[in-house]
Every structure is written in structure tokens, then in C-alpha cells.
C-alpha positions as CSV (number, residue, x, y, z in Angstrom):
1,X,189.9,-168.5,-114.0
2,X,188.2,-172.2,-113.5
3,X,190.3,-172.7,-109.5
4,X,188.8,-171.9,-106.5
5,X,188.9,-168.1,-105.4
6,X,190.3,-167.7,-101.9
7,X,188.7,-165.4,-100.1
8,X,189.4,-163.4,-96.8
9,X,186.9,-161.4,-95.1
10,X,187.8,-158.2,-92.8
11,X,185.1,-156.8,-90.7
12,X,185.2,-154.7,-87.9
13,X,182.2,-156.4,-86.1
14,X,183.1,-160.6,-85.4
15,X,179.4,-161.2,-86.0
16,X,179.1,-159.5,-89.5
17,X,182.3,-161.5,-90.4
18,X,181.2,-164.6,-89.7
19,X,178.0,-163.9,-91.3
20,X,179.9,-162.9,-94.5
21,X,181.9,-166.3,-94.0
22,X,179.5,-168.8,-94.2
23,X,177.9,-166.8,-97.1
24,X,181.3,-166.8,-98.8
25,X,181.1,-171.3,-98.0
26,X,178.0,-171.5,-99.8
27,X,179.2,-170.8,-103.1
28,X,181.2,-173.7,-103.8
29,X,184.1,-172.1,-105.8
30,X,184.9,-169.5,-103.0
31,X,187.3,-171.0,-100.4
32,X,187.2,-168.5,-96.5
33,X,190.9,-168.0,-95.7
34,X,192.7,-166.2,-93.3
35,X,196.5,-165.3,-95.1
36,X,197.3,-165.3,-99.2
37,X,193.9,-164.9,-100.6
38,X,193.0,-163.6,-103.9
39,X,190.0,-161.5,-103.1
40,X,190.1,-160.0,-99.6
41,X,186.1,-159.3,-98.7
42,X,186.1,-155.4,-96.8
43,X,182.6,-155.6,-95.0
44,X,181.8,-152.0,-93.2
45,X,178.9,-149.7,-92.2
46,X,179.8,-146.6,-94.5
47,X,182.8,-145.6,-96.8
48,X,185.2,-143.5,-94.2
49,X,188.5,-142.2,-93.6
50,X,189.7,-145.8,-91.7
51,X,188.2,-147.6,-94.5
52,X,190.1,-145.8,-96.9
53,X,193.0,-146.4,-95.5
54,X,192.6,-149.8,-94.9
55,X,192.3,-150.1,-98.7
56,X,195.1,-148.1,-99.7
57,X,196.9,-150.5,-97.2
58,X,196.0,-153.6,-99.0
59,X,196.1,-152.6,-102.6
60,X,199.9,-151.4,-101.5
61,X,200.5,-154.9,-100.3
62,X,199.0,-156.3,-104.0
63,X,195.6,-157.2,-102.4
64,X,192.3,-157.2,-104.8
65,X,189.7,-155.9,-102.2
66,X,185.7,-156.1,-102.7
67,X,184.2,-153.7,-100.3
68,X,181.0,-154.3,-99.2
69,X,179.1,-151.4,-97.4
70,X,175.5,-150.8,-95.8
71,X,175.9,-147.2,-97.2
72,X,177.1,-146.2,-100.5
73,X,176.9,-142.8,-101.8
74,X,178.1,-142.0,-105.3
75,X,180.9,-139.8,-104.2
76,X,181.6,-143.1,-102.6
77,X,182.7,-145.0,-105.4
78,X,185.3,-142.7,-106.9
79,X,187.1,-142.7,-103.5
80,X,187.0,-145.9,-102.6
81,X,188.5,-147.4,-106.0
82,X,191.1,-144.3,-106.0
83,X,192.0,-145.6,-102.6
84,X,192.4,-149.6,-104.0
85,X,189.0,-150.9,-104.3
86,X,188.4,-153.2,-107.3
87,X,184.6,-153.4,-106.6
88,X,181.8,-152.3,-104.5
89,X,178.8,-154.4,-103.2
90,X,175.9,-152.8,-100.9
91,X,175.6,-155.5,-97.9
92,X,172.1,-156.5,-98.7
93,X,173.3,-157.5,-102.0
94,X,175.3,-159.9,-100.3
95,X,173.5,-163.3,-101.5
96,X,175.3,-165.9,-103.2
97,X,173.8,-165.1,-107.1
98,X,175.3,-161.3,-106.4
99,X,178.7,-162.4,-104.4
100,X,179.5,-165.0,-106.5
101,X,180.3,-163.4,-109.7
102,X,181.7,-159.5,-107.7
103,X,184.1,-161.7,-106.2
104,X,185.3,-163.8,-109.6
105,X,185.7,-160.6,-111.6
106,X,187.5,-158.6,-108.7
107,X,189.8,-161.6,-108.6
108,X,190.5,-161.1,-112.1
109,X,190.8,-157.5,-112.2
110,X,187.7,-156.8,-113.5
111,X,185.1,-153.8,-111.6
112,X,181.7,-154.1,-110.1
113,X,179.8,-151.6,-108.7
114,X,175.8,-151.4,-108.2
115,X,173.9,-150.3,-111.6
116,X,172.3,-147.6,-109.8
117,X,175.5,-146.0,-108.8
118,X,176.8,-146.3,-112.1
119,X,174.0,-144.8,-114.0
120,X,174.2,-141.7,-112.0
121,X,178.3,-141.3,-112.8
122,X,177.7,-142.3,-116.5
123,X,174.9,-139.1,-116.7
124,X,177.8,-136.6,-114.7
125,X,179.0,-134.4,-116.9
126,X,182.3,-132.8,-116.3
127,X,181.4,-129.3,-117.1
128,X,184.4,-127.7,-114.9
129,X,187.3,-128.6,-117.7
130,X,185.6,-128.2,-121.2
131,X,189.5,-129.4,-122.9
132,X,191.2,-132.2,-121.3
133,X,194.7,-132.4,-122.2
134,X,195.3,-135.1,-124.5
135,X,196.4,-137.6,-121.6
136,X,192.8,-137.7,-120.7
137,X,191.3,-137.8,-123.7
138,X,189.6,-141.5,-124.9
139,X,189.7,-142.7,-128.4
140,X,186.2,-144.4,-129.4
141,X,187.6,-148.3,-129.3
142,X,189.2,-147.5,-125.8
143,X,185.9,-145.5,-124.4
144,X,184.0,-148.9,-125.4
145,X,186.2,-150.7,-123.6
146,X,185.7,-148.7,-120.3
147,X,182.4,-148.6,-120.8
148,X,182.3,-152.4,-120.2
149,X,184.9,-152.4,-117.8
150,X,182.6,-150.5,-115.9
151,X,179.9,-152.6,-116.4
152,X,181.9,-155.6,-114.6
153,X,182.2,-157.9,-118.1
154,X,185.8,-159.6,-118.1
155,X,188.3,-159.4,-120.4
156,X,186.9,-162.3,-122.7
157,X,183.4,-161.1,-123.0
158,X,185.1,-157.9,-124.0
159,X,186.8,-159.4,-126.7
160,X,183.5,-161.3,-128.0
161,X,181.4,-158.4,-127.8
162,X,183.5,-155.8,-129.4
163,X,184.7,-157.9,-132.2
164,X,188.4,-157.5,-130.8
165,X,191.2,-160.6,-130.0
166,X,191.3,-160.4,-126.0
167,X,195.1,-159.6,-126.7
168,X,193.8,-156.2,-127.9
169,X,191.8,-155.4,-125.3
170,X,194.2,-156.0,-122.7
171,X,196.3,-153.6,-125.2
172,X,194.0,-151.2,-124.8
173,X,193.5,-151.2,-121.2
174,X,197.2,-151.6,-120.3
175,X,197.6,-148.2,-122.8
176,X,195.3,-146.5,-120.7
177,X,196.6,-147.2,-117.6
178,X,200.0,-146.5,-118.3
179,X,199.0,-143.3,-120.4
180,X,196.8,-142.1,-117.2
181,X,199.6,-143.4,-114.5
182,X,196.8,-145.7,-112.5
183,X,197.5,-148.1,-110.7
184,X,194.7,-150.2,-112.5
185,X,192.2,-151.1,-114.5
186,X,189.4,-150.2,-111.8
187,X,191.2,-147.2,-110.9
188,X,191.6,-145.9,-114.6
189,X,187.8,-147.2,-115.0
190,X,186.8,-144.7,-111.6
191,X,189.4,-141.4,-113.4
192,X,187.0,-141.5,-116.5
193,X,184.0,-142.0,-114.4
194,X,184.8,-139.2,-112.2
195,X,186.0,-137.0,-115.4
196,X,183.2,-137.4,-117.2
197,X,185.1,-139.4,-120.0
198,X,182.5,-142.0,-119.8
């Protein structure tokens, strides 16, 4: 994706909006709108029960949301991608270098969420169901692609890395989605996080 990323930002507080605006101006390949965008910018304090629902909202109407929170917990992250989230960004990670490329790979389905955050879900295990039904379970090629799902790399740099045509990895992911009934990629990528699958 070469175009311009349109952009809208929701924020409960004018100020913080605007803020997150003119950040959004500075990177030249990110346009601020107000209707149609392809990346709609959720800016909030903390991860609660209106935010969720403001994101189940918007993934219903077939909006890609990056939510961007002063507070994020790791029981955070499961939650908010289960609820439409395709990425999550602490707020003072908001600087063009970080924004830039979370709001590109949200765009094109891909999920970011901070390192720290993920470490901690990659260590989980799931001790409380020692046999998954076979649903749930992951074969090695599609575990390696979650794995980098997770890590925020795009369909492409999949493709390169794992030695795979990017045909094949969309194969992959669609499988698992459709296998698991998600809705998509970042929400099968949070299932196996929160299951201990990866």
C-alpha cells in the first residue's frame, strides 16, 4: 500500500485530538479526515467498558481502529482486539517514527502492539486446558506465521522471511481464521495469544 492512509482520530478530550491531529499531518503519507478513513485513530486514558464498545462499534461498521491508550495492561490487549482493535499504541509512543508504520500496518490488516506487552503473552502458558480440540490446535508453518503476525511484519515480509509465496501465507491466515471463526487476522492473532498457542 504506496497511497496515502486516511486517518480519523476519536478522542474524548478536543485537546488530545487535536494533538493527535497535527501529529498524524506530520507524516506526510497520513491524510486527518473526518468520514471514510482507512485507519480510525481511538486515543483514551485506559482500556474500559465505553471503549470497548466503541470498538466493537466500528469494527461492525468495517472500520480498522489503532487504539492508543495512556494505560495498557496485558489483560488489555486480548480485550481490546476481541472487541475490534487491530493494534495498540501506548500515547507516549505517539511520535511520528512509532505512528507511522502502527497506522500503515493496521490499514492493511496487519497487528501492532508494544514489545513489552507481547513478551509477557508469548511466556503465558495456558496451563488450564492441557488438550485443545483440534480447532485450536496450530500446525508449525501456521504458528510461524502468527508468530510474525504478532510481531506487526506484513504480509510480504512474511512471505520473504519464511521462504513462502505471499499467496500462501494469506492461505494460511485466511485457514486459520475461518477454522477459528474470527473475525480477523488480529483477532485470531489475540485467540492464540490468549490460549497459549503462541
Amino acid at each position: 500500500m504506496d497511497e496515502q492512509v486516511r486517518v480519523q482520530v476519536i478522542a474524548a478530550d478536543p485537546a488530545v485530538r487535536v494533538g493527535v491531529d497535527e501529529m498524524v499531518r506530520v507524516c506526510p503519507e497520513l491524510t486527518v479526515v473526518v468520514d471514510r478513513p482507512d485507519v480510525v485513530l481511538v486515543v483514551t486514558d485506559e482500556v474500559g467498558d465505553a471503549v470497548l464498545v466503541l470498538l466493537r462499534s466500528l469494527s461492525r461498521a468495517g472500520r480498522r481502529v489503532l487504539l492508543v491508550a495512556d494505560t495498557l495492561r496485558e489483560s488489555d490487549v486480548a480485550e481490546a482486539v476481541a472487541a475490534g482493535a487491530g493494534g495498540l499504541l501506548r500515547r507516549c509512543e505517539v511520535r511520528p517514527d512509532r505512528l507511522r508504520p502502527a497506522v500503515r500496518a493496521t490499514a492493511e490488516g496487519s497487528f501492532t502492539v508494544p514489545s513489552d506487552l507481547l513478551g509477557d503473552l508469548l511466556t503465558r502458558a495456558d496451563e488450564r486446558a492441557p488438550e485443545r480440540p483440534a480447532a485450536r490446535r496450530l500446525t508449525t508453518r501456521e504458528r510461524a506465521v502468527l508468530l510474525m503476525l504478532a510481531d506487526g511484519h506484513e504480509t510480504e515480509e512474511i512471505a520473504r522471511s519464511l521462504a513462502y509465496s505471499v499467496r500462501t501465507v494469506t492461505g494460511i491466515v485466511h485457514a486459520i481464521t475461518h477454522r477459528w471463526q474470527v473475525r480477523n487476522r488480529a483477532h485470531a492473532v489475540a485467540c492464540a495469544l490468549r490460549e497459549g498457542l503462541i
